[in-house]
Backbone as a printed PyTorch tensor [residue, N CA C, xyz], in Angstrom:
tensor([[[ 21.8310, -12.5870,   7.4110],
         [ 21.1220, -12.2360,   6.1860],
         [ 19.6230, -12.3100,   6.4430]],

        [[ 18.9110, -11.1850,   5.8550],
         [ 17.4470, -11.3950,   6.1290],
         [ 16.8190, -12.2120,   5.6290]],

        [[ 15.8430, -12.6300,   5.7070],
         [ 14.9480, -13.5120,   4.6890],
         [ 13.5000, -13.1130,   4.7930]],

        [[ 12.6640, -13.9740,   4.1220],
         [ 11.3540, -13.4230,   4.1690],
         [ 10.5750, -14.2200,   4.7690]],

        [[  9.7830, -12.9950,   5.7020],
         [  8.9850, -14.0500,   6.7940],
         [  7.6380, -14.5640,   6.1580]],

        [[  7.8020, -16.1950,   7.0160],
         [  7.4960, -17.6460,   6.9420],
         [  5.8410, -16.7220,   7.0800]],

        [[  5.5190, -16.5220,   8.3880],
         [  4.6670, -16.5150,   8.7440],
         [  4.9650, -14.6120,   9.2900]],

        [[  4.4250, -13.1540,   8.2030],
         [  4.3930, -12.1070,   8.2610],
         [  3.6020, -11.8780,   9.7420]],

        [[  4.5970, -10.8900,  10.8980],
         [  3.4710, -10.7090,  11.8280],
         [  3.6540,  -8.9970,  12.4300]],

        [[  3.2340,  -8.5250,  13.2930],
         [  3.6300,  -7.0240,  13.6040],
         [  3.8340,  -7.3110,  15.2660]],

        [[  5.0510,  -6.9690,  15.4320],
         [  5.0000,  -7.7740,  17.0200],
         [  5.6550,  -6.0830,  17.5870]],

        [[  5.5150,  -6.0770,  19.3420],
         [  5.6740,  -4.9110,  19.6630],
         [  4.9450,  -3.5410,  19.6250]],

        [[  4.0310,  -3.4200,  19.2080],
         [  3.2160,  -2.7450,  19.4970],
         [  2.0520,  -2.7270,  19.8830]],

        [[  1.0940,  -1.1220,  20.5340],
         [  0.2130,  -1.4530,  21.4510],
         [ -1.2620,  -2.0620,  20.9890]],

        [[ -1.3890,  -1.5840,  19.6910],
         [ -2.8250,  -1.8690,  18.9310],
         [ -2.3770,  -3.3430,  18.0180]],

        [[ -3.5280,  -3.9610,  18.1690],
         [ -3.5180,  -5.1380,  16.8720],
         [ -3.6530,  -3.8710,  15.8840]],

        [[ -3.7760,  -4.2620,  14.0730],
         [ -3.2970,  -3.5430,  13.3650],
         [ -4.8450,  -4.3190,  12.1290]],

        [[ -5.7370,  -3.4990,  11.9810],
         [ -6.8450,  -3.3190,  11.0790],
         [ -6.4020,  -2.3470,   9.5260]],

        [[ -6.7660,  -2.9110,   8.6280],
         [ -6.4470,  -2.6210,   7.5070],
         [ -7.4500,  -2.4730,   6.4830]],

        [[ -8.0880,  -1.4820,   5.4900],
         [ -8.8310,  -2.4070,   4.4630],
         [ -8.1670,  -1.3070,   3.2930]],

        [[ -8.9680,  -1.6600,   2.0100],
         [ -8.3750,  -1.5380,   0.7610],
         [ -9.5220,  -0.7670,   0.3930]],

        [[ -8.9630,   0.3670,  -0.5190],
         [ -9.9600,   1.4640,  -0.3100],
         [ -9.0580,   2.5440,  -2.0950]],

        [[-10.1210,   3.0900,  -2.7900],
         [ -9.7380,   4.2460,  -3.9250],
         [-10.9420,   5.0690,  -3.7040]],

        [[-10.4430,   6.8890,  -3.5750],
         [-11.2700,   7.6700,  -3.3700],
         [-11.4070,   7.9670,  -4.8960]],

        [[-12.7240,   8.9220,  -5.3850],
         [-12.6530,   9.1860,  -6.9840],
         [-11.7060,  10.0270,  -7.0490]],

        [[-11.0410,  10.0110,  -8.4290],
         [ -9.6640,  10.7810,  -8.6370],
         [ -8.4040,  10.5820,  -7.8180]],

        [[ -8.6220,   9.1660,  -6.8760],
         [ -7.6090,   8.9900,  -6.2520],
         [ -7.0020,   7.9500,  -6.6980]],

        [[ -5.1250,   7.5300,  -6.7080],
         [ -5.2870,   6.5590,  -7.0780],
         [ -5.4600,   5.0650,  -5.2240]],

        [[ -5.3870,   4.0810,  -6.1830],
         [ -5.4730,   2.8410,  -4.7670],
         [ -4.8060,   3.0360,  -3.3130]],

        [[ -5.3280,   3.0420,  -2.1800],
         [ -4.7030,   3.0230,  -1.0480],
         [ -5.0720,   1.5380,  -0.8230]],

        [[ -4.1890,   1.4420,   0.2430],
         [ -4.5950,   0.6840,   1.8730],
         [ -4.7980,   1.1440,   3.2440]],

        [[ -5.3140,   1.5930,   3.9840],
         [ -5.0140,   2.3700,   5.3050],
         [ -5.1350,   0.9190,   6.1170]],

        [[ -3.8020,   1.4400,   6.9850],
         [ -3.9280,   0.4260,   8.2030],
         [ -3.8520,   1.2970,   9.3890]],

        [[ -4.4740,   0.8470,  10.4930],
         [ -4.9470,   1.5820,  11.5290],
         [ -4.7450,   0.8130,  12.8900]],

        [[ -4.5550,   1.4100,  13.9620],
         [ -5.0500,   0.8510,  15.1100],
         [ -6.5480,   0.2140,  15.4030]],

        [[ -6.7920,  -0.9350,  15.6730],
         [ -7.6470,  -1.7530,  15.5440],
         [ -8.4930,  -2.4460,  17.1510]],

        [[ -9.6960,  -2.5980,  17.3020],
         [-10.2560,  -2.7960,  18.4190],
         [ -9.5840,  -3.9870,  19.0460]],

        [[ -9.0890,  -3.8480,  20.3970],
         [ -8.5320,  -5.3720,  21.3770],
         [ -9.2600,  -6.4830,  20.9680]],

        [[-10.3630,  -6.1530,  20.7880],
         [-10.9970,  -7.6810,  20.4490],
         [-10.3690,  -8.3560,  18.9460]],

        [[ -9.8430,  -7.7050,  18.2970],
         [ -9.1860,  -8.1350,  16.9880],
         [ -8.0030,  -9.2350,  17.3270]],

        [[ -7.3270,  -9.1990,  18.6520],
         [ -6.0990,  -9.7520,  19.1510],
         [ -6.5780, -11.2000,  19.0610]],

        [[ -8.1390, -11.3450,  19.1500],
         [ -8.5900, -12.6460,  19.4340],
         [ -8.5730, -13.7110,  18.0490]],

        [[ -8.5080, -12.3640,  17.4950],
         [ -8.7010, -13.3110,  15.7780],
         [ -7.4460, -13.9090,  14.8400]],

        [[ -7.7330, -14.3880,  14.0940],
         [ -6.1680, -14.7190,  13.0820],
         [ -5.8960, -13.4950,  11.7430]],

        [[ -5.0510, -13.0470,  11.4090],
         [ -4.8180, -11.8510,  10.6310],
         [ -5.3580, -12.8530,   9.5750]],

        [[ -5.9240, -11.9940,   8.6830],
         [ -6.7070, -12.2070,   7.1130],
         [ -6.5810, -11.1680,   6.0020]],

        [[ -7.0920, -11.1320,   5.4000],
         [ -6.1490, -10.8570,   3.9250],
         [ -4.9080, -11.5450,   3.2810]],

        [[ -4.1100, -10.8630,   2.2940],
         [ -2.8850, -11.1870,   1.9230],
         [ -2.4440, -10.4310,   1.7470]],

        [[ -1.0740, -11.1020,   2.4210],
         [  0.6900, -10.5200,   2.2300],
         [  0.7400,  -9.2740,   0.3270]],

        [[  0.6430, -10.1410,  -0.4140],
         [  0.5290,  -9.4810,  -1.4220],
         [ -0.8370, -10.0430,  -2.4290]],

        [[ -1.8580,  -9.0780,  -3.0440],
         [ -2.9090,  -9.5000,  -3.7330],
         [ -2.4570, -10.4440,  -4.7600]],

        [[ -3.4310, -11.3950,  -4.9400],
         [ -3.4340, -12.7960,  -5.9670],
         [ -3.0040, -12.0760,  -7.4280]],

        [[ -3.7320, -10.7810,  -7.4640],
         [ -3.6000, -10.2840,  -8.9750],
         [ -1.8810,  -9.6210,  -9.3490]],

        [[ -1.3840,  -9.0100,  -8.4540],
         [ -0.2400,  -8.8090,  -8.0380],
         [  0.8680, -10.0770,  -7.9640]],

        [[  0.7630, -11.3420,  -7.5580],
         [  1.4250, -12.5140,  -7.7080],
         [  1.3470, -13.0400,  -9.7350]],

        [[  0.2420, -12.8020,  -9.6660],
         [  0.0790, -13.3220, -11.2890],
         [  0.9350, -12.2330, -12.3550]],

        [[  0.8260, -10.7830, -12.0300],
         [  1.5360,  -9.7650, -12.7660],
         [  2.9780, -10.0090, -12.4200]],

        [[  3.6400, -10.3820, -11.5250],
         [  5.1530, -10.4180, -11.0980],
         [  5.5830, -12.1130, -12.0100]],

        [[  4.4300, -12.9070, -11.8100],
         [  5.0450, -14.2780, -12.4120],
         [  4.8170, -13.6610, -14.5550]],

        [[  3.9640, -13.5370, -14.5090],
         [  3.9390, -13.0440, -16.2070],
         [  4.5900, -12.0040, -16.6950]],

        [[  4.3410, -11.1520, -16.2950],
         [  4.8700,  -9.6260, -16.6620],
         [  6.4380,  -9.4990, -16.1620]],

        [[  6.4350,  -9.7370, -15.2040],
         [  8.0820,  -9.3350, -14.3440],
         [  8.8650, -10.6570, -14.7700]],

        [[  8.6410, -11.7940, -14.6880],
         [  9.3000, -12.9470, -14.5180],
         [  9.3220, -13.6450, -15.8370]],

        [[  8.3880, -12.8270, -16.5720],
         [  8.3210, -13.2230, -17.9610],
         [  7.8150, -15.0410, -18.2140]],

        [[  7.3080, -15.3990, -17.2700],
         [  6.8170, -17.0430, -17.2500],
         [  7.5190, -17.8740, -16.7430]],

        [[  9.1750, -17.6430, -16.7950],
         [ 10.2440, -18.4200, -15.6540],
         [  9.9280, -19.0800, -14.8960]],

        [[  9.0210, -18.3780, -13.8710],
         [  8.5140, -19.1160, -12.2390],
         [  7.1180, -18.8010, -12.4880]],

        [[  6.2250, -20.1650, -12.2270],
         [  5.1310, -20.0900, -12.1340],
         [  4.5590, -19.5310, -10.9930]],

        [[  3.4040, -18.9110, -11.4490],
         [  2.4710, -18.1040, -10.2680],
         [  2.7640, -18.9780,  -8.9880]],

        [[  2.7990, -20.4590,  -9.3420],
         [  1.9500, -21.3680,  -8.2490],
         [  3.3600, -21.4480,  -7.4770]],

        [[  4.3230, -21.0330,  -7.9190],
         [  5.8150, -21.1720,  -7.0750],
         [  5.7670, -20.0110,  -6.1540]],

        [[  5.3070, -18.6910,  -6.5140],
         [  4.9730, -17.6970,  -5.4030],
         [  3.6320, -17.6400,  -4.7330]],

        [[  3.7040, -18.7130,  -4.7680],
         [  2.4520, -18.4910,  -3.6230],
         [  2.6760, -18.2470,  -1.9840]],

        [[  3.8410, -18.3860,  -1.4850],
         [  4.3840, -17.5180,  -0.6580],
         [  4.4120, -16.4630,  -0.1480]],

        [[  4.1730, -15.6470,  -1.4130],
         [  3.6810, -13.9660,  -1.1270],
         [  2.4580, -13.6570,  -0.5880]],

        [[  1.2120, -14.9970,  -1.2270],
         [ -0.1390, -14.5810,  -1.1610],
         [ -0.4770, -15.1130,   0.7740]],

        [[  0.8680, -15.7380,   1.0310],
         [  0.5600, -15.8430,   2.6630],
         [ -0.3610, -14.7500,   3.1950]],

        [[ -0.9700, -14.9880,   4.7150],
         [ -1.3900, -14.2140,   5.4790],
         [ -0.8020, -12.9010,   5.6120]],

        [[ -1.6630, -11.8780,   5.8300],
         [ -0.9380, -10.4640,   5.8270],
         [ -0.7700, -10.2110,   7.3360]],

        [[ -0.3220,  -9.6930,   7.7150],
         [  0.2200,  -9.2700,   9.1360],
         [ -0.8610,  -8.2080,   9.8860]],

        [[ -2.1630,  -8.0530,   9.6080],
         [ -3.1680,  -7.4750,   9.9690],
         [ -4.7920,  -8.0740,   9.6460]],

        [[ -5.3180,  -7.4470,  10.3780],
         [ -6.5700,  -7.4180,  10.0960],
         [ -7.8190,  -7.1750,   9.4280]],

        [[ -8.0880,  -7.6580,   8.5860],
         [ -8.9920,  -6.7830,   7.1700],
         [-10.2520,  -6.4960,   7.3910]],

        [[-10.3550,  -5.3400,   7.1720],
         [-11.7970,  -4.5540,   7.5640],
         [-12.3900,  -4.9340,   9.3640]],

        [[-11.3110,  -5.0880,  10.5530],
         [-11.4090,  -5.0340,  11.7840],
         [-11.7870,  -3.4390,  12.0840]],

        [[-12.8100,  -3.9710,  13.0930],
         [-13.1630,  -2.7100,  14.0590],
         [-12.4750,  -1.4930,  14.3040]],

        [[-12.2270,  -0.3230,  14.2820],
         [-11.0480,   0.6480,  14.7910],
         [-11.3780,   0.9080,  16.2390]],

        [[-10.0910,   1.0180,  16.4360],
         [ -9.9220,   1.5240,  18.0220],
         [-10.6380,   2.4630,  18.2460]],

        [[-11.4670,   2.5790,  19.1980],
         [-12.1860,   4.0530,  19.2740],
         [-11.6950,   5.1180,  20.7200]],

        [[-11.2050,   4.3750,  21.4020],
         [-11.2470,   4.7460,  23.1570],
         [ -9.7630,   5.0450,  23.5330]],

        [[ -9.0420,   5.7850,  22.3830],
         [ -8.1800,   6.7750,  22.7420],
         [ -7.6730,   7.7880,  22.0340]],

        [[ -8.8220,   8.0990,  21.2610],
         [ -8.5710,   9.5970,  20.5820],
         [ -8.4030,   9.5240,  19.4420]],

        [[ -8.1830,  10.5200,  18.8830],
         [ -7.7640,  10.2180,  17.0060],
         [ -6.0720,  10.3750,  17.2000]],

        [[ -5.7580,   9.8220,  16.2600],
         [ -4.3840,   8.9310,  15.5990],
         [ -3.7610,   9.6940,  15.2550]],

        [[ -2.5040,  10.3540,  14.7350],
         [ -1.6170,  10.9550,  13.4270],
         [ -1.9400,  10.0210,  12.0520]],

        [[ -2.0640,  10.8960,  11.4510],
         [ -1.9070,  10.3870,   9.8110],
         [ -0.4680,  10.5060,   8.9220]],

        [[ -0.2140,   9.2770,   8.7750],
         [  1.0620,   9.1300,   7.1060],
         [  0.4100,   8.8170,   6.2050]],

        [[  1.4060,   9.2740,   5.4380],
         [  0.6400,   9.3440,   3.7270],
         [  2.0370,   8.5680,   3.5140]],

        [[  2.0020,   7.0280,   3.0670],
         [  3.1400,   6.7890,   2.6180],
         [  3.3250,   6.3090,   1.1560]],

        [[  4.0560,   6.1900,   0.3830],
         [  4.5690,   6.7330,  -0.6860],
         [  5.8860,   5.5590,  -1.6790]],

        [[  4.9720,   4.3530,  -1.9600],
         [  6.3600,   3.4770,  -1.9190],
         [  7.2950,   4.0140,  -3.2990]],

        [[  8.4890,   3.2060,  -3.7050],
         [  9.6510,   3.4440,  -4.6740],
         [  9.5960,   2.7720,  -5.8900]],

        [[ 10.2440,   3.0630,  -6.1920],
         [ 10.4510,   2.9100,  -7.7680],
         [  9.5000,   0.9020,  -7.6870]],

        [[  9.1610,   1.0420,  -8.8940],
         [  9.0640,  -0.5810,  -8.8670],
         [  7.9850,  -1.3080,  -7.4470]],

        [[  7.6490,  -0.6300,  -6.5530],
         [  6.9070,  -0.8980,  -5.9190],
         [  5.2740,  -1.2840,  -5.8510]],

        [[  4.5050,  -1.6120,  -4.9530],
         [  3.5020,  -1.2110,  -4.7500],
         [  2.6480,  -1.2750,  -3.0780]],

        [[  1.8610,  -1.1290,  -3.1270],
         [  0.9270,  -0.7000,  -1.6110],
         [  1.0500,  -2.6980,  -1.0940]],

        [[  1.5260,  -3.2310,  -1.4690],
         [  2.1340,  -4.5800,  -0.9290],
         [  2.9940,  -4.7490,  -0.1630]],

        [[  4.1160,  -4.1220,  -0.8190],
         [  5.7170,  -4.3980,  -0.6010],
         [  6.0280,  -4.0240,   1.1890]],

        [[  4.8270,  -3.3300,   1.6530],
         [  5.2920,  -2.0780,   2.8260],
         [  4.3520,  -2.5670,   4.0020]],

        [[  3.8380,  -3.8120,   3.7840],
         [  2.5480,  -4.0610,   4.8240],
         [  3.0610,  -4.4590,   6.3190]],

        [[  4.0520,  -5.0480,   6.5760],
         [  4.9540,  -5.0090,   7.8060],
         [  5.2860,  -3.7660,   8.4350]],

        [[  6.0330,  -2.5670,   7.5270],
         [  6.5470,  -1.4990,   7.7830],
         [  4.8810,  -0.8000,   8.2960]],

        [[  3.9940,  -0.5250,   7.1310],
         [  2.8950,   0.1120,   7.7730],
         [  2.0900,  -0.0720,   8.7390]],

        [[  2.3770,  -1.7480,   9.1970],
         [  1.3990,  -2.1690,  10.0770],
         [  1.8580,  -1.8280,  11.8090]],

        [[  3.3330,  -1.6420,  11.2780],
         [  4.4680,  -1.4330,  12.8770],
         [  3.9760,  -0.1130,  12.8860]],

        [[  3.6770,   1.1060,  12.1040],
         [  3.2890,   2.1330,  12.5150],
         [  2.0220,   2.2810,  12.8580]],

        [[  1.0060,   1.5060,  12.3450],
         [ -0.3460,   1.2910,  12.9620],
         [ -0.1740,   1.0010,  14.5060]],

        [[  0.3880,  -0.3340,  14.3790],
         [  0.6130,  -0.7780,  15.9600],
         [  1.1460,  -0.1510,  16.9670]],

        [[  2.0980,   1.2760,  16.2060],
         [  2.1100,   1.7090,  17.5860],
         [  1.4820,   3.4730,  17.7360]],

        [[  0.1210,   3.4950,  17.0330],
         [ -0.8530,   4.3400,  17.1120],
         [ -1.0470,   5.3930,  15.9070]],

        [[ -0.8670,   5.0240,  15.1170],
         [ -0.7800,   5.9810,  13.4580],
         [ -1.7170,   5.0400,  12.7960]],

        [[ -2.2450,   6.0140,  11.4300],
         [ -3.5320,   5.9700,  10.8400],
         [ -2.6170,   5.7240,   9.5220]],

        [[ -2.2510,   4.8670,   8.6860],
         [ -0.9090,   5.2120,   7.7210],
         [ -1.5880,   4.5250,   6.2010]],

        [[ -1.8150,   5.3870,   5.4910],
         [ -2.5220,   5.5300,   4.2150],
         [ -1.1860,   5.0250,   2.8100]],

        [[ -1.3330,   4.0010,   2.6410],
         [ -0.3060,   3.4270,   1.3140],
         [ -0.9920,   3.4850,   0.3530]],

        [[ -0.0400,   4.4910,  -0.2090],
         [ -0.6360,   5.2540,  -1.9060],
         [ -0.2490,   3.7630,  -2.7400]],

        [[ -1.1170,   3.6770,  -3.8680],
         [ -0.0390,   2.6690,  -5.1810],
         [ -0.0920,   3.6090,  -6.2680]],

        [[  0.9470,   4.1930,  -6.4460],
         [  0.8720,   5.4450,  -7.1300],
         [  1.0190,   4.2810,  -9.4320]],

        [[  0.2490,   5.8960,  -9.6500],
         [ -0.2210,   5.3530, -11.2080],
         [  0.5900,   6.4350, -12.0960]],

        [[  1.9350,   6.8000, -11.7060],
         [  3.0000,   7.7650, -13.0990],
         [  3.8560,   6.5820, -13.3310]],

        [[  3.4890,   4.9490, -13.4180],
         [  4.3080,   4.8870, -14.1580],
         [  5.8150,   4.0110, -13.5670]],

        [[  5.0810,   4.3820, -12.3570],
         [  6.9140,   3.9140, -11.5840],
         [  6.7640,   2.2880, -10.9030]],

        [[  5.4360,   2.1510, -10.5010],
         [  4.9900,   0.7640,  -9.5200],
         [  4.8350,  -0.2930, -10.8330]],

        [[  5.3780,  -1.4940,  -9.9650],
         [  5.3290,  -3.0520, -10.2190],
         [  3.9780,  -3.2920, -10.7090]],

        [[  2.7870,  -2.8910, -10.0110],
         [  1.3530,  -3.1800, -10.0340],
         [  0.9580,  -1.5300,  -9.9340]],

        [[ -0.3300,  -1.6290, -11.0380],
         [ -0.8740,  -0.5020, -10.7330],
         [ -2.2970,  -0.8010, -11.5690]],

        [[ -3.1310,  -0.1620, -11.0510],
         [ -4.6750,  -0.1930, -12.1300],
         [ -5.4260,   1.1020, -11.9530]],

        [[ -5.4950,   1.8410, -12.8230],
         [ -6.1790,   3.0990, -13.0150],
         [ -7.8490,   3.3120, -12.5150]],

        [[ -8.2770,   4.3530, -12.2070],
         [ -9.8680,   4.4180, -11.5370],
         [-10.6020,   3.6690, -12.5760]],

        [[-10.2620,   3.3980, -13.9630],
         [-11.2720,   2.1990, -14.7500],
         [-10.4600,   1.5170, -14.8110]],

        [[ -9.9580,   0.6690, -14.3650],
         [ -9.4600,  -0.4980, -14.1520],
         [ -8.4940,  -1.0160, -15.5020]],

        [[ -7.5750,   0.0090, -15.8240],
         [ -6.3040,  -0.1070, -16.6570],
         [ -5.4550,  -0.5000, -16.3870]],

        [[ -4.7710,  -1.0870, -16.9180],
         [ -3.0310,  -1.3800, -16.3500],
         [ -2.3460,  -0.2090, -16.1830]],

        [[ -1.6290,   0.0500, -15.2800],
         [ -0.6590,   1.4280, -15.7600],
         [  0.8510,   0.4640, -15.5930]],

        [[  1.0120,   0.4050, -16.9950],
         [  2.6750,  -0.1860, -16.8340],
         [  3.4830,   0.7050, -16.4680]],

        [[  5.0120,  -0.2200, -15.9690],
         [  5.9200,   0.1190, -15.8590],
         [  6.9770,   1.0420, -16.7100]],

        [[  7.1340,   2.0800, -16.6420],
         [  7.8330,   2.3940, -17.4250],
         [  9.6550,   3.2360, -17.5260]],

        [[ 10.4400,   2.5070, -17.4040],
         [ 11.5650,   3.0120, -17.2140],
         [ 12.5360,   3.6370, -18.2290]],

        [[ 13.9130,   4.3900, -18.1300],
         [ 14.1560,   5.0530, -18.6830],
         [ 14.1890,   4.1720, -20.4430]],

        [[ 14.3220,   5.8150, -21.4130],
         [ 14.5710,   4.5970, -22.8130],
         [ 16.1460,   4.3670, -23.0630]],

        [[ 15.8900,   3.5150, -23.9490],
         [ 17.1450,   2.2760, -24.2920],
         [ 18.6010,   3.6350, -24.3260]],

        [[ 19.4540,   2.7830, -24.4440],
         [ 20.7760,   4.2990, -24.6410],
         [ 20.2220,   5.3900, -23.2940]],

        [[ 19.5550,   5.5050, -22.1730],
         [ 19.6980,   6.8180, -21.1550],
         [ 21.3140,   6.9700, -20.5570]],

        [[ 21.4350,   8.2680, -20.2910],
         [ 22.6830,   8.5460, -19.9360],
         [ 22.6820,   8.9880, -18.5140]],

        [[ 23.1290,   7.7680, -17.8260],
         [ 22.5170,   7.8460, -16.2800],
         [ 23.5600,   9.3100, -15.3290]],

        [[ 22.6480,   9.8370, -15.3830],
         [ 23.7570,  10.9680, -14.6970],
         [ 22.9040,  11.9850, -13.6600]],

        [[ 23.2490,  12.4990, -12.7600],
         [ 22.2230,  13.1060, -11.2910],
         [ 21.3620,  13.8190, -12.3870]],

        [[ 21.5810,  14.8150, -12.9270],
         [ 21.1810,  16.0420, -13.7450],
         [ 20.0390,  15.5030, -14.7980]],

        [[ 20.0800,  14.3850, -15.3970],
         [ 19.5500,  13.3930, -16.4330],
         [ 18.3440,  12.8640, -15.4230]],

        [[ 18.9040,  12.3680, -14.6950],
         [ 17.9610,  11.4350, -13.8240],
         [ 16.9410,  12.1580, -13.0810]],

        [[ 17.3590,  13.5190, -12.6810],
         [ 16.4540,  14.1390, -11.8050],
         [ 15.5860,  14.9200, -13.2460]],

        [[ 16.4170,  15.0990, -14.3400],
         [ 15.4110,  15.3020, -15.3900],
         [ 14.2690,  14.7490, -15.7650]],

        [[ 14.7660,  13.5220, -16.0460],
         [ 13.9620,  12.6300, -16.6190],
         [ 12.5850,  11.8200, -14.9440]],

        [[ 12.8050,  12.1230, -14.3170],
         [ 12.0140,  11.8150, -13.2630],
         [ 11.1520,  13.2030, -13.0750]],

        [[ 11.3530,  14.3500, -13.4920],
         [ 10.1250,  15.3140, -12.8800],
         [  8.5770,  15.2450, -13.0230]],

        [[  8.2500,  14.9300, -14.5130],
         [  6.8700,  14.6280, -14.6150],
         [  6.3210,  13.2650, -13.6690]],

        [[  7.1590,  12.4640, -13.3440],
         [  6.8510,  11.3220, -12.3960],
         [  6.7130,  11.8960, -11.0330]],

        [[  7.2990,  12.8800, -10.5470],
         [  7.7600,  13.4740,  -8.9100],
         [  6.0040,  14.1910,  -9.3530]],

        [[  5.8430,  14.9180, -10.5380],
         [  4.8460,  16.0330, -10.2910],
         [  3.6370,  15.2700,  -9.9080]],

        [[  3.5800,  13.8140, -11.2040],
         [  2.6810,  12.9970, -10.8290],
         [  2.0070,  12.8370,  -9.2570]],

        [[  2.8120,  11.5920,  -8.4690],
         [  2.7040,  11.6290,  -7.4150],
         [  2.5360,  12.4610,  -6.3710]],

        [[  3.2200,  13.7700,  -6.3680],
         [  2.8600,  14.6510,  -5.7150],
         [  1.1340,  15.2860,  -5.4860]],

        [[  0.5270,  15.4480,  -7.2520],
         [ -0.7220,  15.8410,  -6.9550],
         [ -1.7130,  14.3540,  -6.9080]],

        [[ -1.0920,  12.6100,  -6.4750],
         [ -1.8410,  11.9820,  -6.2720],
         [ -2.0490,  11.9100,  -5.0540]],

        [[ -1.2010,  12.3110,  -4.1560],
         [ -1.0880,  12.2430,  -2.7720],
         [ -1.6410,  13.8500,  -2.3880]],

        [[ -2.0040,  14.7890,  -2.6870],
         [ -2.6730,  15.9070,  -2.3900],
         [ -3.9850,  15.5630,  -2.9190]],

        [[ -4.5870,  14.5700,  -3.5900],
         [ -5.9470,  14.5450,  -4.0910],
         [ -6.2050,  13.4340,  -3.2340]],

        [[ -5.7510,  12.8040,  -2.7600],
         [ -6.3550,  12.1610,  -1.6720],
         [ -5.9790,  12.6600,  -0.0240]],

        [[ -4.8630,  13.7710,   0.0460],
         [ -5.2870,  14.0120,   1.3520],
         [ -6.5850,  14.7880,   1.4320]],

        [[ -7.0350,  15.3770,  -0.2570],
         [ -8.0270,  16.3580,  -0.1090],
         [ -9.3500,  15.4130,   0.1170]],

        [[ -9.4660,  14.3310,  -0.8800],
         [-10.3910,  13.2940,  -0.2460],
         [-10.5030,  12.3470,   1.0200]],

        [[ -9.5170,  12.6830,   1.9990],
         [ -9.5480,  12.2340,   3.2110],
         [-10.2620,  13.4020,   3.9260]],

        [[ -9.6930,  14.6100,   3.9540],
         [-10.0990,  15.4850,   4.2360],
         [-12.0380,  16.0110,   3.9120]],

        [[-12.7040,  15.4770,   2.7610],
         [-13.9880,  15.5230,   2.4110],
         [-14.7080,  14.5260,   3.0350]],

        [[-13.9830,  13.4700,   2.8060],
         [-14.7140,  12.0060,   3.2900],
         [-15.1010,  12.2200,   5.0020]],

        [[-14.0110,  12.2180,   5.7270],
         [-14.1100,  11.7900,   7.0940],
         [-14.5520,  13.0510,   7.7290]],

        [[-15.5470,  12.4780,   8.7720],
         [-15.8570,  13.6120,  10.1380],
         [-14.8350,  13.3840,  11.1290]],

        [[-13.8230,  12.2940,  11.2880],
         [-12.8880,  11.9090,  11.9500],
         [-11.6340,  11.0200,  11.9200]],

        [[-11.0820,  11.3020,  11.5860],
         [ -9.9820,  10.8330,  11.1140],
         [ -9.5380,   9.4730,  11.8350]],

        [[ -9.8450,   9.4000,  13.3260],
         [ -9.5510,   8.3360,  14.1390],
         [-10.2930,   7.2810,  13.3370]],

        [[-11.1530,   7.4520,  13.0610],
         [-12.1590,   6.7330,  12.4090],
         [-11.6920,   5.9350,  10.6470]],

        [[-11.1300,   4.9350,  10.3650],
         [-10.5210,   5.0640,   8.9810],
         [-11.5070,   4.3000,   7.9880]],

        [[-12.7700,   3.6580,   9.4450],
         [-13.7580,   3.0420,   8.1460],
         [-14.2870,   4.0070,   7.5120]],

        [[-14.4800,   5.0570,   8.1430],
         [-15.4730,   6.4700,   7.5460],
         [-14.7980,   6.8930,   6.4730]],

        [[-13.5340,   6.4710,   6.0120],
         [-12.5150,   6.8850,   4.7890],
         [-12.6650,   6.0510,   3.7600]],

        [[-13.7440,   4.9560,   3.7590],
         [-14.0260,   4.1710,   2.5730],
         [-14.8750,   4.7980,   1.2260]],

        [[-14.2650,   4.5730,   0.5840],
         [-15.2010,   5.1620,  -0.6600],
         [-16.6580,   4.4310,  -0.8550]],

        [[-17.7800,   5.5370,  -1.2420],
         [-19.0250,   5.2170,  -1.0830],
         [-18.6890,   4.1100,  -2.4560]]])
């Protein structure tokens, strides 16, 4: 049975793994994690596993007060990368993912998964998408975007479900085309993912 790691790390691949936290205008929140300069190997990973504000919304909002914040503090462990580390420069530019978490999610849940693709030479951009579907979300002025799932009495059925999900699919779709278009404006180089920070 799996469990959740003690101490989050990205093992097996060739780059340490640099990360920072980044919203283009009209975009909603990323993270890009990246291949990161050798000298990063020397340091201890910093940031967190999952943001403090994100631990407080899952203990109030999700947990309804049950478990105190201060019981998950577990989550707010070390993140498995490097925050705002150097990028690799001295082997070319990278492939880019645009990844895309699920229902109930957010740009947290995936920092292991994204960091194994950093580490082994990908540029990998975690949307926290705002239609509605993520655990955590905060709008370009700093709104809540709740959760919102089907209403009371839905009649769960393929035809229903893929109904009732289209304005959410359309959502996401043009949030992730407005920021490949602002990746695309921002950067002279893509290898490059500090140059992808919003002014």
């Amino acid at each position: 049975m799996p469990f959740y790691p003690r101490y989050p790390c990205v093992t097996g691949g060739r780059y340490p793994v640099g990360s920072c936290l980044t919203r283009w205008s009209g975009s909603p929140a990323c993270q890009i994690f990246y291949p990161a300069d050798a000298s990063a190997d020397n340091q201890e990973t910093s940031g967190t596993f999952f943001r403090p504000e994100v631990v407080e919304n899952i203990a109030k909002n999700r947990l309804k007060g049950w478990v105190p914040a201060g019981l998950l503090k577990f989550l707010s462990r070390s993140g498995p990368y490097h925050q705002d580390a150097p990028v690799e420069t001295g082997h070319g530019r990278f492939p880019v993912i645009i990844f895309s978490h699920g229902l109930f999610g957010t740009l947290d849940m995936y920092k292991t998964l994204c960091g194994g693709l950093a580490a082994s030479g990908f540029v990998v951009v975690a949307l926290e998408h705002e239609d509605h579907t993520a655990m955590y979300s905060v709008d370009e002025a700093g709104n809540s975007v709740e959760y919102r799932g089907a209403p009371k009495g839905f009649q769960y059925s393929r035809d229903n479900v893929i109904e009732f999900r289209k304005p959410y699919i359309a959502k996401r779709l043009d949030e992730m085309k407005k920021t490949m278009q602002a990746m695309t404006d921002k950067a002279t180089g893509l290898d490059n993912p500090t140059l992808l920070r919003a002014s």
